[in-house]
DRENDO-1510 file (C-alpha; in Angstrom, 1 decimal, always signed):
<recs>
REC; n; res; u; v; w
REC; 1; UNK; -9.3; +4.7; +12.6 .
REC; 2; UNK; -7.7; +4.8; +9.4 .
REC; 3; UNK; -8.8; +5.3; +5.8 .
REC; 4; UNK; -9.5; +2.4; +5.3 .
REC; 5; UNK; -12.4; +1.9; +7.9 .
REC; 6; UNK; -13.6; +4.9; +7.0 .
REC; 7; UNK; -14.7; +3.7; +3.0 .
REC; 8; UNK; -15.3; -0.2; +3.8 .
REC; 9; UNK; -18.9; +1.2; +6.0 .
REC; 10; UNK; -20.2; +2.4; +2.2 .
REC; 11; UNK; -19.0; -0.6; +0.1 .
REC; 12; UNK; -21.5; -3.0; -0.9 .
REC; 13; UNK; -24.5; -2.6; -3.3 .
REC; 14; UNK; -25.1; +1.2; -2.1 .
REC; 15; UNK; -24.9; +3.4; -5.5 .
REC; 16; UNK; -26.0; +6.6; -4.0 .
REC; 17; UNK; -24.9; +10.1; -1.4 .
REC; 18; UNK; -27.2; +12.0; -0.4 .
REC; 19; UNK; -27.4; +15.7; -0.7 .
REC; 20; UNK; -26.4; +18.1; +2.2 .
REC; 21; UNK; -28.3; +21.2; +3.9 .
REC; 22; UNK; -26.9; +24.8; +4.1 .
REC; 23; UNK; -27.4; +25.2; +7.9 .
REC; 24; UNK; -26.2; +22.0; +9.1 .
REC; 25; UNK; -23.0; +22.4; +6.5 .
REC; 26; UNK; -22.5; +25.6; +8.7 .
REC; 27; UNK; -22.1; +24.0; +11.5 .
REC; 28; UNK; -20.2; +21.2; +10.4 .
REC; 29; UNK; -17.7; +24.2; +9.0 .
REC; 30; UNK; -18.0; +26.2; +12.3 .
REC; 31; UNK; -17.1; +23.3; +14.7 .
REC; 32; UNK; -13.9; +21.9; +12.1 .
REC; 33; UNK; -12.3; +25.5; +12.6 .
REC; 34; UNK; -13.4; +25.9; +15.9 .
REC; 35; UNK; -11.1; +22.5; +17.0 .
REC; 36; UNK; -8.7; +23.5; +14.3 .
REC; 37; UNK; -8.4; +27.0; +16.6 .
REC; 38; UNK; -7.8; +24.5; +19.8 .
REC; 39; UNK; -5.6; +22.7; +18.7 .
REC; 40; UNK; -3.4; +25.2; +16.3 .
REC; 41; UNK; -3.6; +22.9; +13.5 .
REC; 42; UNK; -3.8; +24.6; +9.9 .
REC; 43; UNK; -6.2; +23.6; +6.9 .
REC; 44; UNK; -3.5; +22.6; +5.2 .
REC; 45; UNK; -2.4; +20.1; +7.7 .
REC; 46; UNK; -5.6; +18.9; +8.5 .
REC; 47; UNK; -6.0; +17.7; +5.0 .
REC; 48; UNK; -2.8; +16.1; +5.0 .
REC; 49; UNK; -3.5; +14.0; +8.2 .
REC; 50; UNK; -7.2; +13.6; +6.9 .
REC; 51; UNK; -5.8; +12.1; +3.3 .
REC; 52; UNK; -8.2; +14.8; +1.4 .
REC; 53; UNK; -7.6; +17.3; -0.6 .
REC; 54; UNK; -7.0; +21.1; +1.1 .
REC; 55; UNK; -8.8; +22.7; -1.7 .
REC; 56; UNK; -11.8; +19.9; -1.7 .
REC; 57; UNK; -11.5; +20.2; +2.5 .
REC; 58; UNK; -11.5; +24.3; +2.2 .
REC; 59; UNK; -14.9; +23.9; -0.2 .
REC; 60; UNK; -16.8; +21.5; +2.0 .
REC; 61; UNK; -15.7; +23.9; +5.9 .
REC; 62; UNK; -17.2; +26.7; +3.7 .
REC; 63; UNK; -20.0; +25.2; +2.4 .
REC; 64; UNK; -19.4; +25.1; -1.2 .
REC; 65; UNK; -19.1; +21.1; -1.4 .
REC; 66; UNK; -21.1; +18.4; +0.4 .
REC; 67; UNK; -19.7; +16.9; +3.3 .
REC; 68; UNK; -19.8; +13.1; +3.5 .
REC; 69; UNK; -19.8; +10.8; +6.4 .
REC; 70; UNK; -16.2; +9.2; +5.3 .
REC; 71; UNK; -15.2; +12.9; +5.1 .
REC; 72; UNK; -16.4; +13.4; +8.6 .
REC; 73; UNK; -14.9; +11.0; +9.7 .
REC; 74; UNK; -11.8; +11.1; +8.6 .
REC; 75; UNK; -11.3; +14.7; +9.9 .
REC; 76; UNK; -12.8; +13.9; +12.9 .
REC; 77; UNK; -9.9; +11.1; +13.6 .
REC; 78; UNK; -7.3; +13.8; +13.6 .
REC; 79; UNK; -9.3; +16.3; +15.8 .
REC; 80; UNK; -10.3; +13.9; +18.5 .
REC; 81; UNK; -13.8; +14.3; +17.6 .
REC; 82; UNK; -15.4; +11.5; +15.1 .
REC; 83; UNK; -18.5; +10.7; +16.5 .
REC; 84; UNK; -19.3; +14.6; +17.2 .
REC; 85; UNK; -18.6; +15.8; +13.7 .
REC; 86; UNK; -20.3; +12.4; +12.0 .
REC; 87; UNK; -23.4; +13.0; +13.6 .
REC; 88; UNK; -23.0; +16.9; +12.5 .
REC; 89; UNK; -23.0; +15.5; +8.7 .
REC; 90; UNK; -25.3; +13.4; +9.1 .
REC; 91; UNK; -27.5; +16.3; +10.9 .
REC; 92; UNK; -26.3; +18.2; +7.4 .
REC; 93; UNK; -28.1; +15.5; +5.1 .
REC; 94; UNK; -31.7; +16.4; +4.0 .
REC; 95; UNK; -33.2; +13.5; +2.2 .
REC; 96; UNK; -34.9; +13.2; -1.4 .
REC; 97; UNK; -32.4; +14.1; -3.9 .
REC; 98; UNK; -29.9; +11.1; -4.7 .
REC; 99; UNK; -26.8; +11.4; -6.9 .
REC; 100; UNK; -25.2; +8.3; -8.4 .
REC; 101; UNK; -22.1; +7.1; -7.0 .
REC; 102; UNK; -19.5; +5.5; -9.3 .
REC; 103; UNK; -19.3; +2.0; -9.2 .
REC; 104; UNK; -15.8; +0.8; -9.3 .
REC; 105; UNK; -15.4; -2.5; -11.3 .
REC; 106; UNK; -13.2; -5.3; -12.4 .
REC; 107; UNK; -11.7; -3.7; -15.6 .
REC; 108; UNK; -11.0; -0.7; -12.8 .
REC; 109; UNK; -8.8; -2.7; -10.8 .
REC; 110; UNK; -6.8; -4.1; -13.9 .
REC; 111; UNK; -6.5; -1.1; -15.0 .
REC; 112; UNK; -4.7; +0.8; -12.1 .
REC; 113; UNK; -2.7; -2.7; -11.7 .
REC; 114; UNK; -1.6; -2.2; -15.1 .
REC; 115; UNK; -0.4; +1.3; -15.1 .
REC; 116; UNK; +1.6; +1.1; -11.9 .
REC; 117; UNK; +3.5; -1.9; -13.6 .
REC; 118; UNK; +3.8; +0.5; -16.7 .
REC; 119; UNK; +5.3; +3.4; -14.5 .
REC; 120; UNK; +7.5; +1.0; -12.4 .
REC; 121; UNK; +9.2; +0.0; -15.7 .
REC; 122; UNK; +9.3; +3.8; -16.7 .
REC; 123; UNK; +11.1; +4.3; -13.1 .
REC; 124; UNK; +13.5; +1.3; -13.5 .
REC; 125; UNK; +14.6; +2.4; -17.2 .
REC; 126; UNK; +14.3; +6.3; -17.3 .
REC; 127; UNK; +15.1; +7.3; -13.1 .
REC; 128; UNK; +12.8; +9.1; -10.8 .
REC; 129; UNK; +12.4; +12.5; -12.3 .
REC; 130; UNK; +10.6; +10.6; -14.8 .
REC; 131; UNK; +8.0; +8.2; -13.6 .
REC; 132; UNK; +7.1; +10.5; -9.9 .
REC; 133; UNK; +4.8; +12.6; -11.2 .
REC; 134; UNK; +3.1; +10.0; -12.8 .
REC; 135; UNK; +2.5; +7.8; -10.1 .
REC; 136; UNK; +2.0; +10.6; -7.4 .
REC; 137; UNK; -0.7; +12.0; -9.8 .
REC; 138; UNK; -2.6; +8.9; -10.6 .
REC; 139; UNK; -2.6; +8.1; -7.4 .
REC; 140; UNK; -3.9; +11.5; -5.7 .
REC; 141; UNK; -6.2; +12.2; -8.8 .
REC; 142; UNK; -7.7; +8.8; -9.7 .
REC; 143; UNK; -7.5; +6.0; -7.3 .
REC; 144; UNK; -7.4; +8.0; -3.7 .
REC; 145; UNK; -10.7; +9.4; -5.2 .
REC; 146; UNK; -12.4; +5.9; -6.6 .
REC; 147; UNK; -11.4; +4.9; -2.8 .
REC; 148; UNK; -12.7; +7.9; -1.5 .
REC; 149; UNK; -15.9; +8.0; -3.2 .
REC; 150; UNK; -16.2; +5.0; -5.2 .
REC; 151; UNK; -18.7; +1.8; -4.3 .
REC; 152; UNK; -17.4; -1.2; -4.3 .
REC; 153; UNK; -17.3; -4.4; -2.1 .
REC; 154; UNK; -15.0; -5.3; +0.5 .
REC; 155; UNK; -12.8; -7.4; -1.9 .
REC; 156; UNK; -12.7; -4.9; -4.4 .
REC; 157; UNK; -12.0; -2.3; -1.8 .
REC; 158; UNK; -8.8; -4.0; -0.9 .
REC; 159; UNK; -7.3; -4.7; -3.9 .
REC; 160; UNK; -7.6; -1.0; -4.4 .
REC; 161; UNK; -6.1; +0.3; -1.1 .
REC; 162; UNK; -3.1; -2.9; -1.9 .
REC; 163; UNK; -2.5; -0.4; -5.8 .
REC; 164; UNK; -2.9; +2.6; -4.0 .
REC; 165; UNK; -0.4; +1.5; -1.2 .
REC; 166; UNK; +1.9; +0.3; -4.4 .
REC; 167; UNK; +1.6; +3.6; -6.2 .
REC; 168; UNK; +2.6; +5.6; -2.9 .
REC; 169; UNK; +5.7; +3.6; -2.3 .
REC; 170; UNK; +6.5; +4.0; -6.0 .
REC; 171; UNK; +6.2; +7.7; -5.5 .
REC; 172; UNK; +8.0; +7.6; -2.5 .
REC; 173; UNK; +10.8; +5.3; -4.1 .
REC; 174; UNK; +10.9; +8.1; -6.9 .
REC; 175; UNK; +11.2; +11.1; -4.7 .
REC; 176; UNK; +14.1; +9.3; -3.0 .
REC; 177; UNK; +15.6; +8.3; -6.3 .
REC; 178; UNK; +15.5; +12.3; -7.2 .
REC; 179; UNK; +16.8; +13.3; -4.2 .
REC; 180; UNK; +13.7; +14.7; -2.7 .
REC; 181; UNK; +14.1; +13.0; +0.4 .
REC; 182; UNK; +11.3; +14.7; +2.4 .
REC; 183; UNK; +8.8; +14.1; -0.1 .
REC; 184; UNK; +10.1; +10.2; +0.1 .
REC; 185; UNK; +9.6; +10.2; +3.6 .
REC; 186; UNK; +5.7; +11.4; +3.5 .
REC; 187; UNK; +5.2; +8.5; +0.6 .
REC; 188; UNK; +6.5; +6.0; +2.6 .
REC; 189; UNK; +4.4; +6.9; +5.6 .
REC; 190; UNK; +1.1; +6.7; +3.1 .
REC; 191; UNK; +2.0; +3.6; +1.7 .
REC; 192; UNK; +2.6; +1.7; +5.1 .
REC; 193; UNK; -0.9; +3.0; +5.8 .
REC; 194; UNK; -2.5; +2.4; +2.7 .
REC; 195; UNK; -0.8; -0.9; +2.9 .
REC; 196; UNK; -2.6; -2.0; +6.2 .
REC; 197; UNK; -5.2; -0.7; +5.6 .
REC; 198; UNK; -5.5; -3.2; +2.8 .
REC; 199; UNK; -4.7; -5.8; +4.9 .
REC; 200; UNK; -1.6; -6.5; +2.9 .
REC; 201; UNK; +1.2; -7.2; +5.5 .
REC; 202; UNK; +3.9; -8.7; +3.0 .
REC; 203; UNK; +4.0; -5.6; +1.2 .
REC; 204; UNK; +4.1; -3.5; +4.3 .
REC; 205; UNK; +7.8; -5.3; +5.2 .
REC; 206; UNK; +8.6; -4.9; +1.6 .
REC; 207; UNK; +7.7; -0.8; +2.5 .
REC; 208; UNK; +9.9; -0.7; +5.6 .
REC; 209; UNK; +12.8; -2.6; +3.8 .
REC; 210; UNK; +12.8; +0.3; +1.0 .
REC; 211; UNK; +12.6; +3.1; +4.1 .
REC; 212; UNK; +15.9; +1.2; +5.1 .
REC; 213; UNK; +17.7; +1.5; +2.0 .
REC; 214; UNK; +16.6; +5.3; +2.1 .
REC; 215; UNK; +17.9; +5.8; +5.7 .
REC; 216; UNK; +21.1; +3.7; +4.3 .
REC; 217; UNK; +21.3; +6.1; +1.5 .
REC; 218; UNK; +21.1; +9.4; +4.1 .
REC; 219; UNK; +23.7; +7.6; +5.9 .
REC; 220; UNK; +21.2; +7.1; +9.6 .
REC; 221; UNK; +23.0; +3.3; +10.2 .
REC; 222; UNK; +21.1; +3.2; +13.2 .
REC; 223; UNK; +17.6; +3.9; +12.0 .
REC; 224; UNK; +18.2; +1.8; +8.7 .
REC; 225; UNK; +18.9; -1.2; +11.0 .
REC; 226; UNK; +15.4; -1.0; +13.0 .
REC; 227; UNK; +13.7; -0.5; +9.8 .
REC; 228; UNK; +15.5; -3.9; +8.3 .
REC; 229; UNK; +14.2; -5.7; +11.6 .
REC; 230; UNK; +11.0; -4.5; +11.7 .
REC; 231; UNK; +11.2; -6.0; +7.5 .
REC; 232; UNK; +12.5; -8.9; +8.9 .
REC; 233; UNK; +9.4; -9.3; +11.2 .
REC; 234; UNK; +7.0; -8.7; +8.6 .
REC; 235; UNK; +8.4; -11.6; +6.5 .
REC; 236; UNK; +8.4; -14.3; +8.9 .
REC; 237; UNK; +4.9; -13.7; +9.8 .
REC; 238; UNK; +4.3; -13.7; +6.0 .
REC; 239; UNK; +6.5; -16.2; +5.3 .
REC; 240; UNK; +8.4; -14.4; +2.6 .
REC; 241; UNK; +11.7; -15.5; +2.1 .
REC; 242; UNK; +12.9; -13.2; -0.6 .
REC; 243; UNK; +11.8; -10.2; +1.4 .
REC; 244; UNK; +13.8; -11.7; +4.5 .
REC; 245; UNK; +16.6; -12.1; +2.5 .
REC; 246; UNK; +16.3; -8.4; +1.4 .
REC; 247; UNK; +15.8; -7.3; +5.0 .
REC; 248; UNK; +18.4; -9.3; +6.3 .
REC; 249; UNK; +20.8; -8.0; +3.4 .
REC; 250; UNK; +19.7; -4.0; +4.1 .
REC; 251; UNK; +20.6; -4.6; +7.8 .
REC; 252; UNK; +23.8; -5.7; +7.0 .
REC; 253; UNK; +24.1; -2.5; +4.9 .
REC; 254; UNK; +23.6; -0.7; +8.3 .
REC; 255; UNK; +26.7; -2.6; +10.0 .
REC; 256; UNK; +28.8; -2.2; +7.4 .
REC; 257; UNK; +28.5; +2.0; +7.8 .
REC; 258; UNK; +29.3; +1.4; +11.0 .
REC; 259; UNK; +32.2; -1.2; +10.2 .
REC; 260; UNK; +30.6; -3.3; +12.3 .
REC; 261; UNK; +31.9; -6.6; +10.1 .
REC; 262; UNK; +30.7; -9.2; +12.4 .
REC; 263; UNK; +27.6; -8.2; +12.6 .
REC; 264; UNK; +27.8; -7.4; +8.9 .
REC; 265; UNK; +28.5; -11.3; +7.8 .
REC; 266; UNK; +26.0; -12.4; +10.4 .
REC; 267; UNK; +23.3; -10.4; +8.5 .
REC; 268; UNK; +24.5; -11.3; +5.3 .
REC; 269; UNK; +24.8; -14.9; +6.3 .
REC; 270; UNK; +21.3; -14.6; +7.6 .
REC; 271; UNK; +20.2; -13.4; +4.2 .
REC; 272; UNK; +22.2; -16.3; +2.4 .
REC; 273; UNK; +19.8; -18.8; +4.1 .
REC; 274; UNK; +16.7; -16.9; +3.6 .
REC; 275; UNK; +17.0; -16.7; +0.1 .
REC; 276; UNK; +18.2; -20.5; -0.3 .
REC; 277; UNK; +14.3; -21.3; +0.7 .
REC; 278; UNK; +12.8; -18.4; -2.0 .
REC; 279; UNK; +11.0; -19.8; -4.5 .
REC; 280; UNK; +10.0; -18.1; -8.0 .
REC; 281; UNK; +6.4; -19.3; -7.5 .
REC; 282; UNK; +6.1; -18.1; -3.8 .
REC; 283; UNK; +7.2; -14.5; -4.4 .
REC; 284; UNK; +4.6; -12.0; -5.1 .
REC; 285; UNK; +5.1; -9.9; -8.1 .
REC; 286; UNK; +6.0; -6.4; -6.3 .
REC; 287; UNK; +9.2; -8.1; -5.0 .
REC; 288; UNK; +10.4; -9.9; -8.7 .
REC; 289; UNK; +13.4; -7.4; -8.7 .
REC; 290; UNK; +15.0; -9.7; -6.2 .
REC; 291; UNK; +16.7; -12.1; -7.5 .
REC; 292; UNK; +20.2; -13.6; -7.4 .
REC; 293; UNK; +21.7; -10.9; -8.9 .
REC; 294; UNK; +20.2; -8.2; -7.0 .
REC; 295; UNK; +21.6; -10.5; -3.7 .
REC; 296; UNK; +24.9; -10.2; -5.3 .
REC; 297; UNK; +24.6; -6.4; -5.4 .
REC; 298; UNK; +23.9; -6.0; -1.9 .
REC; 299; UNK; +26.4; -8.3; -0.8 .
REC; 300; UNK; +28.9; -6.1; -3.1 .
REC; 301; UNK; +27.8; -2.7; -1.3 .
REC; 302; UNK; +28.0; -4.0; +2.4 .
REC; 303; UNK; +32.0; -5.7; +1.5 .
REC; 304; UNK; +33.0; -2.1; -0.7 .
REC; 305; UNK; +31.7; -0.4; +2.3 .
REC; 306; UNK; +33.8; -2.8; +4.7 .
REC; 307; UNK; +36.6; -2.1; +2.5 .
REC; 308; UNK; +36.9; -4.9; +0.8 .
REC; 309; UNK; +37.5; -4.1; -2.4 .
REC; 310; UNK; +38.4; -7.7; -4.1 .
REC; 311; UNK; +35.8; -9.3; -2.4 .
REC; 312; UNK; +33.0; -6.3; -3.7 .
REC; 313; UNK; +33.9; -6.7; -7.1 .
REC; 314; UNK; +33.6; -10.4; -7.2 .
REC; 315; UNK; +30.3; -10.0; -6.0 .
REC; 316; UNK; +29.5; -7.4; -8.4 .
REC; 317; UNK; +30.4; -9.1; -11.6 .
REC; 318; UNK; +28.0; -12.0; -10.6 .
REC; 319; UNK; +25.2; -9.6; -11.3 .
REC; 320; UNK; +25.5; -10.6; -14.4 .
REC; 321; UNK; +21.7; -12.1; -14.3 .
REC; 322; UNK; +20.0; -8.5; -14.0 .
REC; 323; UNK; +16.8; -8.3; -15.5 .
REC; 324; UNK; +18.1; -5.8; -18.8 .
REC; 325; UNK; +14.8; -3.7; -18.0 .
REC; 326; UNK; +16.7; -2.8; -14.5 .
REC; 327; UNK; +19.2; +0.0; -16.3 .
REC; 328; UNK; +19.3; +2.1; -13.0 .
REC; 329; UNK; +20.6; -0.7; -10.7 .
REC; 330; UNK; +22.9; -2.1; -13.6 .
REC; 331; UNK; +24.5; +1.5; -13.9 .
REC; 332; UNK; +24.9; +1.4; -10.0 .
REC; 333; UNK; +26.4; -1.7; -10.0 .
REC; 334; UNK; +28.7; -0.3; -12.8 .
REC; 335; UNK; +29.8; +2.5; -10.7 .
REC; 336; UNK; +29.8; +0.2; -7.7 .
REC; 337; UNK; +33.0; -1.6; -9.6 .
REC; 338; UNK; +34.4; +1.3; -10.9 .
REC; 339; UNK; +34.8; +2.1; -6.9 .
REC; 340; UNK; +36.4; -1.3; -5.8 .
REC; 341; UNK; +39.5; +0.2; -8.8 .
REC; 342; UNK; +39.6; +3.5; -7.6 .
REC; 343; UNK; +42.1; +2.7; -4.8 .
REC; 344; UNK; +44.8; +0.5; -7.2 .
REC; 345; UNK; +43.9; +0.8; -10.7 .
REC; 346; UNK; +42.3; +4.3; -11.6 .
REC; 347; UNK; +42.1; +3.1; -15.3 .
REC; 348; UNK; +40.3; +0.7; -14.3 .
REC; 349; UNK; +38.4; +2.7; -12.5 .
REC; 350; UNK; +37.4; +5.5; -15.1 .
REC; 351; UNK; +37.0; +3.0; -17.3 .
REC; 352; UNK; +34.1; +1.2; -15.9 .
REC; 353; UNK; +32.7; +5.0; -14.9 .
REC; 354; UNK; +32.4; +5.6; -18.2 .
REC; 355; UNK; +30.4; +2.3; -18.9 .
REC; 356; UNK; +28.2; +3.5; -16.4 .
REC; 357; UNK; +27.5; +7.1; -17.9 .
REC; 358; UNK; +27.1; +5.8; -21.1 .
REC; 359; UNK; +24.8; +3.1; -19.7 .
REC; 360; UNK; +23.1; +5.9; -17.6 .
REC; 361; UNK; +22.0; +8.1; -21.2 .
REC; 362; UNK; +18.6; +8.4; -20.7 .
REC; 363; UNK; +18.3; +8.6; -16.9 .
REC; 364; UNK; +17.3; +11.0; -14.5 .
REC; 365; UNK; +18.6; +10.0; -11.4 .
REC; 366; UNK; +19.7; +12.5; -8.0 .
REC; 367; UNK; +21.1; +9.2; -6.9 .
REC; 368; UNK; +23.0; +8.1; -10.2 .
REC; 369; UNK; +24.8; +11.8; -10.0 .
REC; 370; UNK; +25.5; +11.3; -6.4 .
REC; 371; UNK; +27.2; +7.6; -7.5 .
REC; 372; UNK; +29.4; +9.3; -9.9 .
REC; 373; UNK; +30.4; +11.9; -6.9 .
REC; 374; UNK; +31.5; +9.1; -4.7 .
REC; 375; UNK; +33.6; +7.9; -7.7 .
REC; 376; UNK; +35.6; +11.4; -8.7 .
REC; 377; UNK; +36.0; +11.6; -4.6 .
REC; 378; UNK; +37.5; +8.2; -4.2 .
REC; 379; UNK; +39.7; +8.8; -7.4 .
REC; 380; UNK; +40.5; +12.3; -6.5 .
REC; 381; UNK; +41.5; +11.2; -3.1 .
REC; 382; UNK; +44.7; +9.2; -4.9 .
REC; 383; UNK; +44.8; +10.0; -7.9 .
REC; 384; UNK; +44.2; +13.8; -8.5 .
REC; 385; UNK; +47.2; +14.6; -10.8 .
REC; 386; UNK; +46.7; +11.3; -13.4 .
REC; 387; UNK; +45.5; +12.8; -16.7 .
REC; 388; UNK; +43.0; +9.4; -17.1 .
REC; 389; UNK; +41.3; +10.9; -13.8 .
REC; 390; UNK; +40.8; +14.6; -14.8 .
REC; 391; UNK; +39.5; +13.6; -18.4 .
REC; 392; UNK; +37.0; +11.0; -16.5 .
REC; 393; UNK; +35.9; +14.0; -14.5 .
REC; 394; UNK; +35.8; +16.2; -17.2 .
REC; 395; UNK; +33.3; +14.1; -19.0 .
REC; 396; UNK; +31.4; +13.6; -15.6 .
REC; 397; UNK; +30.7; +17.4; -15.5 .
REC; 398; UNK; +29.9; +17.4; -19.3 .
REC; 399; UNK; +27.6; +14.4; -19.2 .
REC; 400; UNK; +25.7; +14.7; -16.0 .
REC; 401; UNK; +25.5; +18.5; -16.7 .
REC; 402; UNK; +23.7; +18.1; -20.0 .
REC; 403; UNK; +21.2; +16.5; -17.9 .
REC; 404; UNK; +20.0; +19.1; -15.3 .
</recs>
């Protein structure tokens, strides 16, 4: 049972925890380490399956904090033992002394709404390095905790868990944008629960369509494919077109590293007709990024990757529509043009490279560094002796370096 089911059984008009005995918080403490023993599981990864906090966890097994039932729960899911270590806490509550709970209202919920759009805009304009911390630190420190401990009603409770589940794929989408791809990996995993756990099954596809792009990105074809069909899946049962077209698009991605180019314009032809049915008013507002332009993009990446160079930059230049907020993908797509010259035309080339440094001024972005590699290895590759090439590359070290 997930996180979820373990707050929704003290939502409603409840406002107050009761406090906890010494002796039966012994035992409660004695019997988590004693299955922790069995089973050769740390603290630290008990807290991490559990979705508390280690030091909060460490306090409550030695019997500095209360436990709660959710807590008890929660740990007893990953040790195989729920219904033993609930009725321990509940063995651990003496009545008589009530503290208020904090009771999580509508201003609360606009607010957290607000501030994830505020540091998705930060991550879109200024890169990764910039807005992670911020979301992963909301999210741990404020809104796991109002979920946690917070009383609220059903409703409430799952437009919560829907910002939380935002908030963890925005720090997992920031990790990956800083090259932290382990720490992307463990947001993505949160947000697919949080995300079902808030019943929210659109953004869940929208969840494993960015896991694609990641696996895309680390160059796993195969696993970025059954993470685009599993999207896919998700948005016909939702009946999101824009997110199948995304989906559809990211698993042509995973052909085209393989060179598969069949299967490549099959996907991308699926992804035509998907988005031919999206309309403005029918997509929600975490998948707005996707518009015509963006399709362009990814239609540009999958034929550059195919070797089509021509084609790729035709595509490219019609992502003229961007949304001006979106600097990081418009300094991609810069770079993504500079590579369809890099073959015939290394002015060209540097050129547009230098559009997309200059364009990328106030980023931090692993992934905007590793765009610029590609470039100097393409144009290296050909072109290593032409002065235009080593004074792009000299100003590539001297930019990018000014940054770290």
């Amino acid at each position: 049972m997930g996180i979820y089911e373990t707050v929704r059984r003290s939502t409603g008009p409840q406002v107050h925890t009761p406090t906890i005995g010494t002796r039966g918080m012994t035992e409660f403490g004695d019997e988590v380490r004693r299955l922790m023993t069995e089973q050769g599981l740390s603290a630290r990864e008990l807290a991490r399956r559990s979705h508390w906090d280690a030091s909060h966890l460490s306090k409550v097994l030695n019997g500095r904090k209360p436990v709660t039932r959710g807590l008890a729960a929660a740990v007893g899911d990953v040790l195989g033992a729920r219904e033993a270590l609930i009725s321990l806490a509940d063995d651990a509550i003496s009545p008589g002394w009530n503290a208020p709970q904090t009771r999580v209202a509508a201003a609360d919920i606009e607010a957290a709404r607000e501030i994830t759009r505020t540091f998705r805009s930060l991550d879109n304009k200024f890169g990764g390095a910039h807005a992670h911390s911020l979301a992963a630190t909301y999210l741990d420190s404020t809104v796991i905790p109002m979920l946690r401990t917070g009383s609220y009603t059903e409703t409430t409770g799952q437009e919560l868990f829907s910002i939380a589940a935002q908030l963890a794929h925005l720090a997992a989408w920031t990790a990956y944008d800083m090259g932290d791809h382990r720490r992307a990996q463990r947001y993505f995993a949160k947000a697919l629960e949080l995300a079902a756990a808030a019943g929210d099954q659109g953004f869940g596809g929208e969840i494993l369509a960015a896991s694609s792009h990641h696996a895309i990105h680390l160059g796993n074809a195969a696993r970025a494919a059954e993470l685009a069909r599993a999207s896919q899946q998700v948005a016909r049962k939702a009946d999101i077109p824009a997110l199948l077209a995304e989906a559809c698009t990211l698993e042509a991605g995973s052909h085209a590293l393989t060179g598969d180019g069949n299967a490549c314009a099959a996907s991308l032809s699926r992804a035509e007709e998907a988005f031919s049915r999206a309309e403005t008013t029918d997509t929600p507002e975490w998948l707005g990024y996707f518009g015509e332009g963006y399709l362009a993009i990814r239609f540009a990446h999958c034929l550059r990757d195919l070797g089509d160079s021509e084609q790729a930059r035709r595509y490219a230049q019609h992502a003229a529509s961007l949304d001006p907020g979106m600097i990081r993908t418009r300094v991609f797509n810069t770079i993504l043009v500079a590579t369809t010259y890099a073959d015939a035309d290394p002015a060209q080339a540097c050129s547009k490279g230098t559009e997309a440094l200059t364009l990328a001024a106030d980023l931090q972005s692993g992934r905007v560094t590793r765009y610029v590699t590609d470039l100097e290895q393409r144009l290296r590759k050909r072109h290593a002796s032409e002065t235009v090439v080593k004074q792009f590359r000299q100003y590539a070290t001297e930019t990018l370096g000014a940054r770290t």
